[in-house]
Backbone as CSV, one residue per row, in Angstrom:
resi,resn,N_x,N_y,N_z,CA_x,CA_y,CA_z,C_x,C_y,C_z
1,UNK,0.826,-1.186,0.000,0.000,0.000,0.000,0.877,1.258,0.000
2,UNK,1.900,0.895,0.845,3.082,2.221,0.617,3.060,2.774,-0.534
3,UNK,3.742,2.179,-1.945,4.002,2.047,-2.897,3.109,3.219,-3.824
4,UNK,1.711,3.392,-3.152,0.857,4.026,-3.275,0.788,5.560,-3.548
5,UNK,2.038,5.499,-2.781,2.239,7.449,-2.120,0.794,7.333,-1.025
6,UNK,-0.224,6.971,-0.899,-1.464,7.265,-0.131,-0.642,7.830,1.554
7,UNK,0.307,7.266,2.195,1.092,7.713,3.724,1.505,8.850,3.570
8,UNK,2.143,9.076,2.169,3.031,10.751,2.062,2.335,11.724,1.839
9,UNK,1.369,11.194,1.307,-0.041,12.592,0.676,-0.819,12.516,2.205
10,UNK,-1.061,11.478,2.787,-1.940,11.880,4.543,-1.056,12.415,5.406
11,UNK,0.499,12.541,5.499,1.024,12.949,6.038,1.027,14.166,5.989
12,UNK,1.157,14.759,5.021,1.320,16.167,4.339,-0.048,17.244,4.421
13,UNK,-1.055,16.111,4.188,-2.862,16.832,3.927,-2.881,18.241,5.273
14,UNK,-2.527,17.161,6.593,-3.064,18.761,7.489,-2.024,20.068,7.454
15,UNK,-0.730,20.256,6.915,-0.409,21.068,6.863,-1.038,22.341,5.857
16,UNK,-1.199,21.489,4.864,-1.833,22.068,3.439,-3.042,22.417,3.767
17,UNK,-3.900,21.861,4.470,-4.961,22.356,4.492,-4.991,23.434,5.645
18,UNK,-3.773,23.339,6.118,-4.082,24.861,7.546,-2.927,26.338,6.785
19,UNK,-2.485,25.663,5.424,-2.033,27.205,4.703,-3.263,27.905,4.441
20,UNK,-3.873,27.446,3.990,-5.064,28.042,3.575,-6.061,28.937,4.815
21,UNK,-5.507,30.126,5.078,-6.789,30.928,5.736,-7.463,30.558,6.978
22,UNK,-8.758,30.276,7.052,-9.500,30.134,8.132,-9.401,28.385,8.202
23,UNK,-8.838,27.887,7.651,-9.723,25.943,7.696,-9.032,25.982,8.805
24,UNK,-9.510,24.722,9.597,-9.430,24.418,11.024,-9.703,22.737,10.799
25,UNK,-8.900,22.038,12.085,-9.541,21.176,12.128,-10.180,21.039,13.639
26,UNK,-11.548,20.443,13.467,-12.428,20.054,14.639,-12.632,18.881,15.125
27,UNK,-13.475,18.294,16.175,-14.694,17.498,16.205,-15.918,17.408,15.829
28,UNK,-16.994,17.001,15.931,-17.844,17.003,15.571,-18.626,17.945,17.197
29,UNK,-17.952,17.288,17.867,-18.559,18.134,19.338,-18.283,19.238,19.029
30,UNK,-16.783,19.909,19.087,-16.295,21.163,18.769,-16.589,21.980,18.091
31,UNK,-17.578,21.663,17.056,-18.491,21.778,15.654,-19.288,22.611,16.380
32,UNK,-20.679,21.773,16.782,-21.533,22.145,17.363,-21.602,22.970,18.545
33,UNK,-20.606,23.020,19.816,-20.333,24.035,20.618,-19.601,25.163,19.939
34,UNK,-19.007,25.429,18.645,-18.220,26.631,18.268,-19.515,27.056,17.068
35,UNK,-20.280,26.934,16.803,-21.506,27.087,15.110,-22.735,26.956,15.774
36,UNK,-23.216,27.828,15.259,-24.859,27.561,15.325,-25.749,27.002,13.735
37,UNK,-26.355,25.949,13.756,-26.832,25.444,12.697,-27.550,26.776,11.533
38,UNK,-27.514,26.529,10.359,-27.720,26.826,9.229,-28.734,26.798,8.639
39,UNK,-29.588,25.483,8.894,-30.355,25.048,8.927,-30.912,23.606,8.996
40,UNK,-31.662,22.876,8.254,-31.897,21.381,8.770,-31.681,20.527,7.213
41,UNK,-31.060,18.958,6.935,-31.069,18.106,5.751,-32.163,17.323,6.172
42,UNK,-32.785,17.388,5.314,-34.282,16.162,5.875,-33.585,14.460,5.060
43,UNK,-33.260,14.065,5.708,-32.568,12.773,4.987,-33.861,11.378,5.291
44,UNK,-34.744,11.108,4.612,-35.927,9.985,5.015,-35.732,8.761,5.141
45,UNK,-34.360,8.320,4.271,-33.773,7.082,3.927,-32.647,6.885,4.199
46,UNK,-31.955,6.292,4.491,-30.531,5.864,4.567,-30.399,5.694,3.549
47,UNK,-29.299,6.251,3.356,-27.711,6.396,2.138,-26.581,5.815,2.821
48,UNK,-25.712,5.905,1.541,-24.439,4.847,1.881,-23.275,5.797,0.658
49,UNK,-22.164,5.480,0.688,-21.471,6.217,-0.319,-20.957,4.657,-1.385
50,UNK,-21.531,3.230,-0.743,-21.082,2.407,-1.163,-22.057,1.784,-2.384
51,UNK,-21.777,1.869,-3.653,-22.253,0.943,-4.598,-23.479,1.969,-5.231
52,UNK,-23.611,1.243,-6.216,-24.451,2.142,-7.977,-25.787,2.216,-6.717
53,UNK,-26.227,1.577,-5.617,-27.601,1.811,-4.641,-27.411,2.509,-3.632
54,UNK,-26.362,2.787,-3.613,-25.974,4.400,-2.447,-27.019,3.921,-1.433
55,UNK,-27.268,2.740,-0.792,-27.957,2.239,0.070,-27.560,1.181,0.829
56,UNK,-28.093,0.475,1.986,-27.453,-0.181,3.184,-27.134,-1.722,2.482
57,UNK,-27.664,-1.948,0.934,-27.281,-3.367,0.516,-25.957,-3.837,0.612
58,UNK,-24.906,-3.220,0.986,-23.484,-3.466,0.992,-23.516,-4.447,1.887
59,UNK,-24.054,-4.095,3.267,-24.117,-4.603,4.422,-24.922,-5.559,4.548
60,UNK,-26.177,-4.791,3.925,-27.540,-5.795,4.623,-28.458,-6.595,3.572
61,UNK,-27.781,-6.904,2.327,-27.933,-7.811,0.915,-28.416,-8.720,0.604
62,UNK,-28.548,-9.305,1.683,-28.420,-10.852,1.513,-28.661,-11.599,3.082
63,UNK,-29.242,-12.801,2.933,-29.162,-13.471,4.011,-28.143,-14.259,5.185
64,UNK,-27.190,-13.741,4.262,-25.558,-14.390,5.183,-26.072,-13.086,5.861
65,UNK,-25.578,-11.556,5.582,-25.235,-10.472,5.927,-26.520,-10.332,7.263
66,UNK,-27.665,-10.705,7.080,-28.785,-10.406,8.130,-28.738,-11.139,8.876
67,UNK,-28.724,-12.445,8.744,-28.177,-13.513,9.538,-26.899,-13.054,10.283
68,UNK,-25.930,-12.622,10.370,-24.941,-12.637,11.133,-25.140,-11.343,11.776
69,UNK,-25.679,-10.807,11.219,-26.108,-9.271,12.156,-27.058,-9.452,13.106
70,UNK,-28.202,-10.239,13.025,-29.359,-10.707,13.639,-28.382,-11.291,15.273
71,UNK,-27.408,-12.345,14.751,-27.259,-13.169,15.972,-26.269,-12.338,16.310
72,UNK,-25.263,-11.527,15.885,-24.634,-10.381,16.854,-25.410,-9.787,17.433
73,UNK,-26.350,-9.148,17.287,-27.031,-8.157,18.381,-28.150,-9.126,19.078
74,UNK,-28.231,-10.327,19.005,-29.022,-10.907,19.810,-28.209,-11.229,21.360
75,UNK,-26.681,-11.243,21.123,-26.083,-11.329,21.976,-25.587,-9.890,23.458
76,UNK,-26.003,-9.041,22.479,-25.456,-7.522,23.082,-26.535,-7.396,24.345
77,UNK,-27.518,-7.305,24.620,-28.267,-7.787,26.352,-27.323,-8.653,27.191
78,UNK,-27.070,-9.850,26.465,-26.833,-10.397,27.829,-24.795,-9.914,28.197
79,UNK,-24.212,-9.888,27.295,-22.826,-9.124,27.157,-22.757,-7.780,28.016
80,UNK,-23.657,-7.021,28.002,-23.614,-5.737,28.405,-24.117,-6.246,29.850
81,UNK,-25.028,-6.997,30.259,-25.643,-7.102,31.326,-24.407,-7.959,32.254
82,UNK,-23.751,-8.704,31.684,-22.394,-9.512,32.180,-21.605,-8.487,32.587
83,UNK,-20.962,-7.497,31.964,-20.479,-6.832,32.176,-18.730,-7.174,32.091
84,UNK,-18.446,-8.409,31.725,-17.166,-9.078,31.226,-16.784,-7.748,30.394
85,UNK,-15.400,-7.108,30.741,-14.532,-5.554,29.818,-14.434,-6.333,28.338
86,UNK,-13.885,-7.500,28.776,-12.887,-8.521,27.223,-14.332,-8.820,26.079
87,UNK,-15.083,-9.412,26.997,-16.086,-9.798,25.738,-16.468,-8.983,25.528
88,UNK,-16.980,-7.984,26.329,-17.395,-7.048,25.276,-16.814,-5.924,24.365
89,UNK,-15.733,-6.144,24.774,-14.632,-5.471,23.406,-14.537,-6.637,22.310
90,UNK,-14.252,-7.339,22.346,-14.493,-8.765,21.364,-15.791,-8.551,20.568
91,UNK,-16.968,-8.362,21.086,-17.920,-8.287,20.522,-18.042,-6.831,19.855
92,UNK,-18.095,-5.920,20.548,-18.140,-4.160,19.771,-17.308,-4.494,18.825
93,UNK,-16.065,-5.378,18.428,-14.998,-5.595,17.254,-15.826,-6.440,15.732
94,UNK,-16.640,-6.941,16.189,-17.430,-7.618,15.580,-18.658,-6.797,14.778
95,UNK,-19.270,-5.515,15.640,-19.734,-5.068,15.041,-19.093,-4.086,13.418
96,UNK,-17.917,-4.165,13.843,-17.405,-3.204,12.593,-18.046,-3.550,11.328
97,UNK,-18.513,-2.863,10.751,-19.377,-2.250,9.363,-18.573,-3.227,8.176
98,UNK,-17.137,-3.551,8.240,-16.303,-3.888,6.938,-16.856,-5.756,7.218
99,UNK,-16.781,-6.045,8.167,-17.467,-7.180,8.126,-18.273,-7.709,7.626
100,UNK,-19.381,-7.064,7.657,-20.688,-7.470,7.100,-19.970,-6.898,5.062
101,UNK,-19.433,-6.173,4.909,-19.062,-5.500,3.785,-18.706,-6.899,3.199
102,UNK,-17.773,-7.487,4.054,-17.063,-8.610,2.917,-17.695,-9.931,2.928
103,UNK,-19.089,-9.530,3.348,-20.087,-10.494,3.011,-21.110,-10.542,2.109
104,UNK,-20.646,-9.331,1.461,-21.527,-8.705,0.318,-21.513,-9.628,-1.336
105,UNK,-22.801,-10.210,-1.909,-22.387,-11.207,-2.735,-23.272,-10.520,-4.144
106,UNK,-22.886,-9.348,-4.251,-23.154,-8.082,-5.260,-21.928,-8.397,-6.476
107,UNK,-22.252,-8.546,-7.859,-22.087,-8.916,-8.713,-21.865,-7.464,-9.964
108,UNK,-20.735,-7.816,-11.112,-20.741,-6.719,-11.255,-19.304,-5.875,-10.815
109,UNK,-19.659,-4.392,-11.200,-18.467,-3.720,-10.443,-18.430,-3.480,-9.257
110,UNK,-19.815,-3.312,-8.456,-19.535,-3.707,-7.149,-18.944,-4.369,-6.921
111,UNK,-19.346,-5.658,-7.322,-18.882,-7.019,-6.490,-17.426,-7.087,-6.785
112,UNK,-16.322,-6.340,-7.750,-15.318,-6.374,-8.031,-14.835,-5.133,-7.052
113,UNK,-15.047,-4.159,-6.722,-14.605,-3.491,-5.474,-15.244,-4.304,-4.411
114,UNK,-16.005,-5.364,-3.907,-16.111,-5.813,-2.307,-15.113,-7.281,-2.753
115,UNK,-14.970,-7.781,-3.758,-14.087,-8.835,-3.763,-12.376,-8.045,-3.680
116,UNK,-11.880,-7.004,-3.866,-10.862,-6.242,-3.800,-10.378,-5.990,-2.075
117,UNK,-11.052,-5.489,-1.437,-11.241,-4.559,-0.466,-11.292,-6.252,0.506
118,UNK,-12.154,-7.340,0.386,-11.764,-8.444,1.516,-10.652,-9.190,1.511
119,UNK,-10.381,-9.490,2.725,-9.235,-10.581,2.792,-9.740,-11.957,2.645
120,UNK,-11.302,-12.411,2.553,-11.360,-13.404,2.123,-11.650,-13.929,0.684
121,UNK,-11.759,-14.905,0.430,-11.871,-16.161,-0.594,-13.075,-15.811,-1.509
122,UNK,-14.231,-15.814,-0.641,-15.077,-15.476,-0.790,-16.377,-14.998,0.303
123,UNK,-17.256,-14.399,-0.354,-18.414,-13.662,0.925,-18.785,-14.757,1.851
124,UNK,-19.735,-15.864,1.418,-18.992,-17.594,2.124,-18.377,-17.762,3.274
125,UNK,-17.094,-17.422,2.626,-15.729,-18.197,3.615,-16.195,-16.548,5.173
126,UNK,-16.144,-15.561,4.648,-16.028,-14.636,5.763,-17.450,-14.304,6.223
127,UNK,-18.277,-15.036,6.176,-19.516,-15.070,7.061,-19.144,-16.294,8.033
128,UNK,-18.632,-17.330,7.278,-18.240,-19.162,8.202,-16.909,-18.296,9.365
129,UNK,-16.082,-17.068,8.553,-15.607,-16.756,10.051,-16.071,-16.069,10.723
130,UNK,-16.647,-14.992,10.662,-17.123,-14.504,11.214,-18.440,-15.110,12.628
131,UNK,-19.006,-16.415,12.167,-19.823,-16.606,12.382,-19.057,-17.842,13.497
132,UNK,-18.100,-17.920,13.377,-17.194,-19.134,14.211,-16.121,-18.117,15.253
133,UNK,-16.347,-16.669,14.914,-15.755,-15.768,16.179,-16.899,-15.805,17.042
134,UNK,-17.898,-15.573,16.439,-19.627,-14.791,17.216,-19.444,-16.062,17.860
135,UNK,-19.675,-17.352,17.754,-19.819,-18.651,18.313,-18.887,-18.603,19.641
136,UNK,-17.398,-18.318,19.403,-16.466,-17.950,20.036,-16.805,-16.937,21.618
137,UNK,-17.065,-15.994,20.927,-17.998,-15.173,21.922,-18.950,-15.537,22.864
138,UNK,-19.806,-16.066,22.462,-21.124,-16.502,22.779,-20.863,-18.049,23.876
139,UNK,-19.770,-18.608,23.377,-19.662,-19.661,24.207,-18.911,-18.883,25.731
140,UNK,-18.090,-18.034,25.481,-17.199,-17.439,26.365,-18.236,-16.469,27.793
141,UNK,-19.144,-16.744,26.638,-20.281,-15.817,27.985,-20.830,-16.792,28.351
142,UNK,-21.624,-17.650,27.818,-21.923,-18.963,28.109,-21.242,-19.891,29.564
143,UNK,-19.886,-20.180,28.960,-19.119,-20.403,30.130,-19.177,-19.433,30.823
144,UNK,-18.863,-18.271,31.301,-18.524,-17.071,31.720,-19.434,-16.942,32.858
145,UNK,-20.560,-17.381,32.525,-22.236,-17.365,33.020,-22.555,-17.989,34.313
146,UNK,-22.222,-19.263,33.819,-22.025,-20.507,34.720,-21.102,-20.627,35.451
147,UNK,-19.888,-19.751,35.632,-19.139,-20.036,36.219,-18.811,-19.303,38.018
């Protein structure tokens, strides 16, 4: 990825962008306590910046992708209620968004940027892992429970 230049151009970006005049960089908190709104975006639908459907199909496509989302958050009650620090960092890791991404079985040029962008084989193979960490998890509270 080096090879890229992409490290030397992010290295460089915040200087360049603070020659310029007033730009600043913020938070999003810092935002809102330093600005008073402008006005309001009425957004009705979820958008996505991912794929020709600029919509949540990246993620939520298909029945691998709902399926493994379904039984992650079926687990988040009793995790949070355990109160175990480890599992539930294990699990919040699980929720990451690129996960469900490289379970995406979108065909096409999509499917040639989500087959690019995973480290697996196929959408398949990284739902069977994904779905053998969650197991992982789930037994660990399981035991965890009982013990």
């Amino acid at each position: 990825m080096a090879e890229t230049g992409i490290f030397d151009f992010l290295k460089h970006v915040p200087a360049e962008v603070l020659k310029h005049g007033n730009n600043e960089f913020l938070t999003p908190s810092q935002v809102v306590d330093r600005y008073e709104p402008v006005g309001e975006i009425d957004v009705p639908h979820m958008t996505s910046w991912a794929d020709t459907e600029r919509d949540l199909s990246a993620w939520l496509g298909n029945a691998m992708q709902s399926n493994a989302l379904h039984e992650l958050y079926k687990l988040e009650g009793p995790l949070k209620e355990k109160g175990d620090p480890q599992l539930l960092d294990d699990w919040r890791k699980l929720t990451t968004s690129d996960h469900f991404y490289y379970m995406c079985t979108k065909y096409w040029a999509d499917g040639d940027v989500h087959r690019y962008f995973s480290p697996y084989e196929s959408p398949y193979d990284s739902y069977i892992n994904f779905m053998n960490v969650l197991d992982n998890v789930q037994t660990r509270l399981r035991d965890n429970v009982l013990t």
